[in-house]
Legacy VTK file of the C-alpha trace (Angstrom):
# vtk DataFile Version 3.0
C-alpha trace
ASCII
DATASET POLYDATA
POINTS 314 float
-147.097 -47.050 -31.830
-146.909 -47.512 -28.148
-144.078 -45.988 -26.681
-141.348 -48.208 -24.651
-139.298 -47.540 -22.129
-135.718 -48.988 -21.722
-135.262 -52.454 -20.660
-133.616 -51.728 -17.348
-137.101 -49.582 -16.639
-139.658 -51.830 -17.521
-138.192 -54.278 -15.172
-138.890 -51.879 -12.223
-142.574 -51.417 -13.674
-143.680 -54.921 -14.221
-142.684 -58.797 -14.294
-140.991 -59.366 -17.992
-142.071 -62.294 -19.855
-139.288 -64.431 -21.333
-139.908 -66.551 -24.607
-139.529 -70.392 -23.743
-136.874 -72.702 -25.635
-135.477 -72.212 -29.353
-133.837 -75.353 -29.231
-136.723 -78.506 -28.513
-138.854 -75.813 -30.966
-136.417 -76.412 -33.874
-136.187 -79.964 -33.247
-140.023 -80.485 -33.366
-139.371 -79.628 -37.285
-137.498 -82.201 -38.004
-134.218 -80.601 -39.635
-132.083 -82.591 -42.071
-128.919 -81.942 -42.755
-129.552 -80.217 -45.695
-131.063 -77.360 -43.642
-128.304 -76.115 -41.950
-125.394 -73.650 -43.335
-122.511 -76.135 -45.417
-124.799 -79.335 -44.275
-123.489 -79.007 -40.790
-126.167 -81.172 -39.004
-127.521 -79.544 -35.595
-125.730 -75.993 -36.328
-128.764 -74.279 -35.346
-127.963 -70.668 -34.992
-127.246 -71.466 -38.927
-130.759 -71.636 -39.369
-130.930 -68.315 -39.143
-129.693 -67.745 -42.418
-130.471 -71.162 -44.241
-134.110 -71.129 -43.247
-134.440 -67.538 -41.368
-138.686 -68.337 -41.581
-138.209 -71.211 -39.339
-136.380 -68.826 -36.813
-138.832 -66.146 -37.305
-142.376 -68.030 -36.980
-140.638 -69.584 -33.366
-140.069 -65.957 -32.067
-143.486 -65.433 -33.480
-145.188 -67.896 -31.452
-143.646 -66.598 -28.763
-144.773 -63.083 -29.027
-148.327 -63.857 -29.598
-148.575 -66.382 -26.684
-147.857 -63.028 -24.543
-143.873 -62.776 -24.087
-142.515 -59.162 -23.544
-139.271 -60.494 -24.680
-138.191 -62.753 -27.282
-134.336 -64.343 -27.034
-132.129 -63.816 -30.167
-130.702 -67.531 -32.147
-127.698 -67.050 -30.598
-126.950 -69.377 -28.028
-123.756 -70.638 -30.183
-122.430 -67.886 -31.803
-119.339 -66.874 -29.850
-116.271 -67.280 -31.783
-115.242 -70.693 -30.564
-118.221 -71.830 -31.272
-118.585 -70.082 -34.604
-115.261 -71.653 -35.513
-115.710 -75.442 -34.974
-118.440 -74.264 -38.172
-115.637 -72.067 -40.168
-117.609 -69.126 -39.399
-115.565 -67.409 -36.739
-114.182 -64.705 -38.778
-117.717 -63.234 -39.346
-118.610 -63.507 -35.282
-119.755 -59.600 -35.406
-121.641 -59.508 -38.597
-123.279 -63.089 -37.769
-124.420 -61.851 -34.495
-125.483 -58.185 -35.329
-128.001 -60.114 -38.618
-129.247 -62.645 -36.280
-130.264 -59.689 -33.798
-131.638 -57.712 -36.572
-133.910 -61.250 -37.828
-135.295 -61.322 -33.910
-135.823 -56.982 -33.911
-137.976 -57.168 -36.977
-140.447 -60.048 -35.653
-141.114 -57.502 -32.805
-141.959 -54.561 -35.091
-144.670 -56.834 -36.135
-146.152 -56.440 -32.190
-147.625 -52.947 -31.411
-149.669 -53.791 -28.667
-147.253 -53.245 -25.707
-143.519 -52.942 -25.781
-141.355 -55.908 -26.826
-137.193 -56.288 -26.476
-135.077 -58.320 -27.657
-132.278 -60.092 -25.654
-129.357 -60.665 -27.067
-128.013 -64.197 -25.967
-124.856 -65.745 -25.494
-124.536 -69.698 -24.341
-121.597 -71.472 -23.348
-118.313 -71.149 -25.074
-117.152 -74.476 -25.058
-114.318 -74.709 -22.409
-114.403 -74.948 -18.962
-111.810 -72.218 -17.966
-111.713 -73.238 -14.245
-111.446 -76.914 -14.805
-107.772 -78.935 -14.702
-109.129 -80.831 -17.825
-106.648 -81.079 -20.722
-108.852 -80.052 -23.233
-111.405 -78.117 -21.913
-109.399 -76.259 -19.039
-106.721 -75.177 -21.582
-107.920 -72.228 -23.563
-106.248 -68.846 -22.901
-108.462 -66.543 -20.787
-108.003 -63.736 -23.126
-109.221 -65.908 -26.178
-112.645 -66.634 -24.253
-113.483 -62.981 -23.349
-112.892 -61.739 -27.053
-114.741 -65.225 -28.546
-117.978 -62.966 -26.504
-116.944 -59.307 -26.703
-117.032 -59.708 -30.634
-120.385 -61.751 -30.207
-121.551 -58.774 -27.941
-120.228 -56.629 -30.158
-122.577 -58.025 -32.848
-125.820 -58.579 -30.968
-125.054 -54.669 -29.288
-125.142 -53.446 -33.481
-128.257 -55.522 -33.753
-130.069 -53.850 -31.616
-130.839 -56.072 -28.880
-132.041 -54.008 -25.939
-130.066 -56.171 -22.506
-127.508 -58.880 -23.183
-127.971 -62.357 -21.794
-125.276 -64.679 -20.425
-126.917 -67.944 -20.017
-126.738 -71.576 -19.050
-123.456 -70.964 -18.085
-121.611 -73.564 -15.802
-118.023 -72.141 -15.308
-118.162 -68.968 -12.584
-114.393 -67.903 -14.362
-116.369 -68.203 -17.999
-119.405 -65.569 -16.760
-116.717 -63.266 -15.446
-114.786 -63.189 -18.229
-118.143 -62.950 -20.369
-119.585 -60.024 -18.477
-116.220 -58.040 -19.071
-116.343 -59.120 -22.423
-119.726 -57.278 -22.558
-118.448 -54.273 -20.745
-115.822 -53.929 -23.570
-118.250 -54.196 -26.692
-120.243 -51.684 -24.918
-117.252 -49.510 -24.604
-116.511 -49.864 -27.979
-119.580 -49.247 -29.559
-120.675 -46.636 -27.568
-124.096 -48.090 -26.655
-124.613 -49.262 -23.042
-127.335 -51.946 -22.509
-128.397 -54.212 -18.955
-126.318 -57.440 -19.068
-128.413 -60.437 -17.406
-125.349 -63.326 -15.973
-127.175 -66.109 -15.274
-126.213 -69.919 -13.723
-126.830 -73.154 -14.315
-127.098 -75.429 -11.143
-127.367 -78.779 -10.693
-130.621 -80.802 -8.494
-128.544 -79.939 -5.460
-127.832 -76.571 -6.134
-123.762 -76.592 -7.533
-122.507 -75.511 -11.061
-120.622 -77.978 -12.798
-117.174 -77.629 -11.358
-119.038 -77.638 -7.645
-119.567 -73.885 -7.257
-122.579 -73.450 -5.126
-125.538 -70.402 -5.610
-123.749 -68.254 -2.572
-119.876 -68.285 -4.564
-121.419 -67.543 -7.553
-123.552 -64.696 -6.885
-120.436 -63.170 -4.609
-118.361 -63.510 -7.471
-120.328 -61.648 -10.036
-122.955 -59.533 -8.389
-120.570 -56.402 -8.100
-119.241 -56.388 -11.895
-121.623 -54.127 -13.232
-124.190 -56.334 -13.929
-128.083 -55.324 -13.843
-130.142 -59.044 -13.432
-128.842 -62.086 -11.753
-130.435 -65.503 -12.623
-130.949 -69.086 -13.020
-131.716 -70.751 -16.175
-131.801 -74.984 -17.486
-130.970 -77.851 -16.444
-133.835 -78.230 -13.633
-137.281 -77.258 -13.304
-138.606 -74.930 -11.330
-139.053 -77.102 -8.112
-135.325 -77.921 -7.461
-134.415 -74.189 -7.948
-136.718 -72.767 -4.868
-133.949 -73.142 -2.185
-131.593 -70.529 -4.525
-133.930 -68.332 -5.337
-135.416 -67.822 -1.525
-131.578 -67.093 -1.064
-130.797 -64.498 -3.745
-134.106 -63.253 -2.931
-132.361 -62.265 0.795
-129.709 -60.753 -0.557
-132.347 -57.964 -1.947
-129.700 -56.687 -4.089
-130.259 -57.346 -7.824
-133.493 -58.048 -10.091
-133.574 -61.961 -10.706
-134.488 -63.861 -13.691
-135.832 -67.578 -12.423
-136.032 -69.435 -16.261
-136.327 -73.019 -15.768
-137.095 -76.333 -17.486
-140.008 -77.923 -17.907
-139.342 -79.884 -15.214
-135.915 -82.197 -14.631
-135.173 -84.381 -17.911
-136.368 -87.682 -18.237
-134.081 -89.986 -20.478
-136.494 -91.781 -22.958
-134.987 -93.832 -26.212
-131.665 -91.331 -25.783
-133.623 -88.155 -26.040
-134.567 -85.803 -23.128
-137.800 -85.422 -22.201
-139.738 -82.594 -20.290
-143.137 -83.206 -19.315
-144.290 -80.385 -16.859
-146.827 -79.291 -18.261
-147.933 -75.173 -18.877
-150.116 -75.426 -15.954
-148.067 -77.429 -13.926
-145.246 -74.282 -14.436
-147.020 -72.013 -14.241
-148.384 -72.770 -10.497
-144.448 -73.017 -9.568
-143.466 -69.861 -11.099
-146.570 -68.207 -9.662
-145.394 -68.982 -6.016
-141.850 -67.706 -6.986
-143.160 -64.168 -8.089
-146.252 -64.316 -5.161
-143.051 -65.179 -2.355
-139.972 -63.583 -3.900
-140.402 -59.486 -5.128
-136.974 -59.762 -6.456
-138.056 -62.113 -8.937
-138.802 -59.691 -11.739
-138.479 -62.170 -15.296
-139.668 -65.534 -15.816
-139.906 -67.331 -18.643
-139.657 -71.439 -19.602
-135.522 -73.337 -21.017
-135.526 -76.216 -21.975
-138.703 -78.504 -23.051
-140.833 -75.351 -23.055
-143.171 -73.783 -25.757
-145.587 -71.413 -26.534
-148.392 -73.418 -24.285
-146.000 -73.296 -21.313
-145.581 -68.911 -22.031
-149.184 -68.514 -22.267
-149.832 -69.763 -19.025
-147.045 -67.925 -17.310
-148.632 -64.560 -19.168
-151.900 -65.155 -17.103
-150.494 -65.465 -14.091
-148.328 -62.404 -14.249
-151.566 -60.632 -15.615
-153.070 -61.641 -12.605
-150.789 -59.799 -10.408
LINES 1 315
314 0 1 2 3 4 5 6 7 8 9 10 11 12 13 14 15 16 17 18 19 20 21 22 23 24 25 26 27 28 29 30 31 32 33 34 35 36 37 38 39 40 41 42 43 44 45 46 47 48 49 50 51 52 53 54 55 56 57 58 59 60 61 62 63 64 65 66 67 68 69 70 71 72 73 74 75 76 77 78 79 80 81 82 83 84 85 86 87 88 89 90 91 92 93 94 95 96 97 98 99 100 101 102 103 104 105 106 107 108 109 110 111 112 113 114 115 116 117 118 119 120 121 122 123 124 125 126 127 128 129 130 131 132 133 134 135 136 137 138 139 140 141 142 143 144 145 146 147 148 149 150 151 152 153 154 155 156 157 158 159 160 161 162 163 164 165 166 167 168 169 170 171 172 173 174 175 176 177 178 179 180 181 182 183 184 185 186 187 188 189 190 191 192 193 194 195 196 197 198 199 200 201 202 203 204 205 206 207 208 209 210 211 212 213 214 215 216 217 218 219 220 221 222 223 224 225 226 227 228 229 230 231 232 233 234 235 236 237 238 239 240 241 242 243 244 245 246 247 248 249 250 251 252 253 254 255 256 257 258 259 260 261 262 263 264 265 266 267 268 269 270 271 272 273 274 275 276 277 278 279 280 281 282 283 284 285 286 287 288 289 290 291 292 293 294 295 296 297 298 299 300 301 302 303 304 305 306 307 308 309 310 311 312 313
């Protein structure tokens, strides 16, 4: 069994491998209704339960295509989100199997070290917006909807939690306290990754550019800063060259496979692994910071293998 050094080590060692996307991967099997939890069409992070093999052989492919770290089923599993399902009661529990499901698929890998990330998407609202619906949701209702999902994932067994695609700077505080909390309570301290989701010209959502965010967050106690979705790799070189400057934190650079293309109402991706992995291979030749990369949105196995030679070639 090859021994494995803590997450927050292995970064300092070596460029970590992300997994690429769970979502287009789930789609590609054609889900009916009848396949998710209650019938509730597109609940995916339901799949874990209703059809856990599904969930298992993606991480799977991952893992064998070369990833060092595989990204729990979890990208909707605060308790907001877990609500709009009827499941919010059992946010802990949910989380901490889900974790477990993504833990055992790495047993199954003893040729190097493999973690787990323990991921939390977007809860829903938009805490900093004015909007009447999405802007109204008490503060203190958003940070426990993710300490209890931390909570869970931390009881899992993930090894570094992962706040991603996040477009609301106020919603990745409040998240990363969250985190600080479940830690707290269960006694277990793991890395927490905050990443952002920008825009083609470099602004979250609500207009918060890659300087305000960073400057917001990047003294909270978290371990990795990053940038993950919504682009490729192409529009997010002018903020990574400048979190690169800063030469402060470790930096995760997980992009799409390329910017979405609108084709019969679906998105498509079409850079292709090569294509990726060149970009990602000038980010990591240019940028020491950079210490994960991985594939969002549009990616798959192809797209991971290519990034694991290139790393390999370092």
């Amino acid at each position: 069994m090859v021994q494995k050094v803590p997450f927050s080590e292995a970064i300092k060692n070596k460029i970590l491998l992300f997994d690429g996307a769970m979502g287009t991967e789930i789609q590609k099997l054609n889900p009916k209704p009848e396949d998710f939890p209650d019938g509730k069409d597109g609940f995916n992070d339901g799949l874990s339960f209703t059809r856990p093999e599904w969930i298992k052989n993606i991480h799977r492919s991952y893992l064998e295509a070369g990833a060092d770290c595989i990204e729990t089923n979890t990208f909707g599993s605060n308790k907001l989100k877990l609500e709009e399902y009827g499941y919010g009661e059992k946010t802990v529990e949910w989380n901490k199997k889900i974790a477990q499901l993504a833990v055992e698929i790495t047993q199954e890998f003893t040729d190097k070290p493999r973690y787990v990330i323990g991921t939390m998407g977007p809860s829903g609202f938009l805490p900093s917006s004015n909007d009447q619906s999405l802007g109204q949701k008490p503060l203190n209702e958003i940070r426990e909807a993710y300490e209890l999902q931390a909570e869970g994932l931390i009881l899992g067994g993930v090894d570094a939690l992962l706040i991603e695609t996040s477009q609301d700077i106020l919603e990745v505080k409040l998240a990363i306290e969250a985190s600080h909390l479940a830690m707290k309570k269960t006694s277990k301290k793991i890395p927490i990754i905050a990443n952002v989701t920008l825009d083609k010209y470099g602004k979250m959502l609500l207009g918060t550019n890659i300087q305000a965010a960073y400057t917001t967050v990047s003294d909270m106690g978290i371990d990795i800063f990053g940038l993950n979705c919504s682009t490729g790799p192409i529009e997010m070189t002018p903020s990574i060259q400048w979190l690169d400057e800063q030469n402060n934190l470790p930096l995760l650079v997980v992009p799409n496979a390329g910017m979405p293309e609108n084709q019969g109402g679906k998105a498509i991706y079409k850079m292709s692994p090569d294509e990726m992995a060149k970009a990602l291979n000038e980010f990591i030749s240019q940028y020491p910071n950079v210490r994960i990369i991985g594939g969002c949105c549009g990616t798959n196995p192809s797209h991971i293998s290519q990034l694991r030679k290139i790393i390999d070639q370092k």
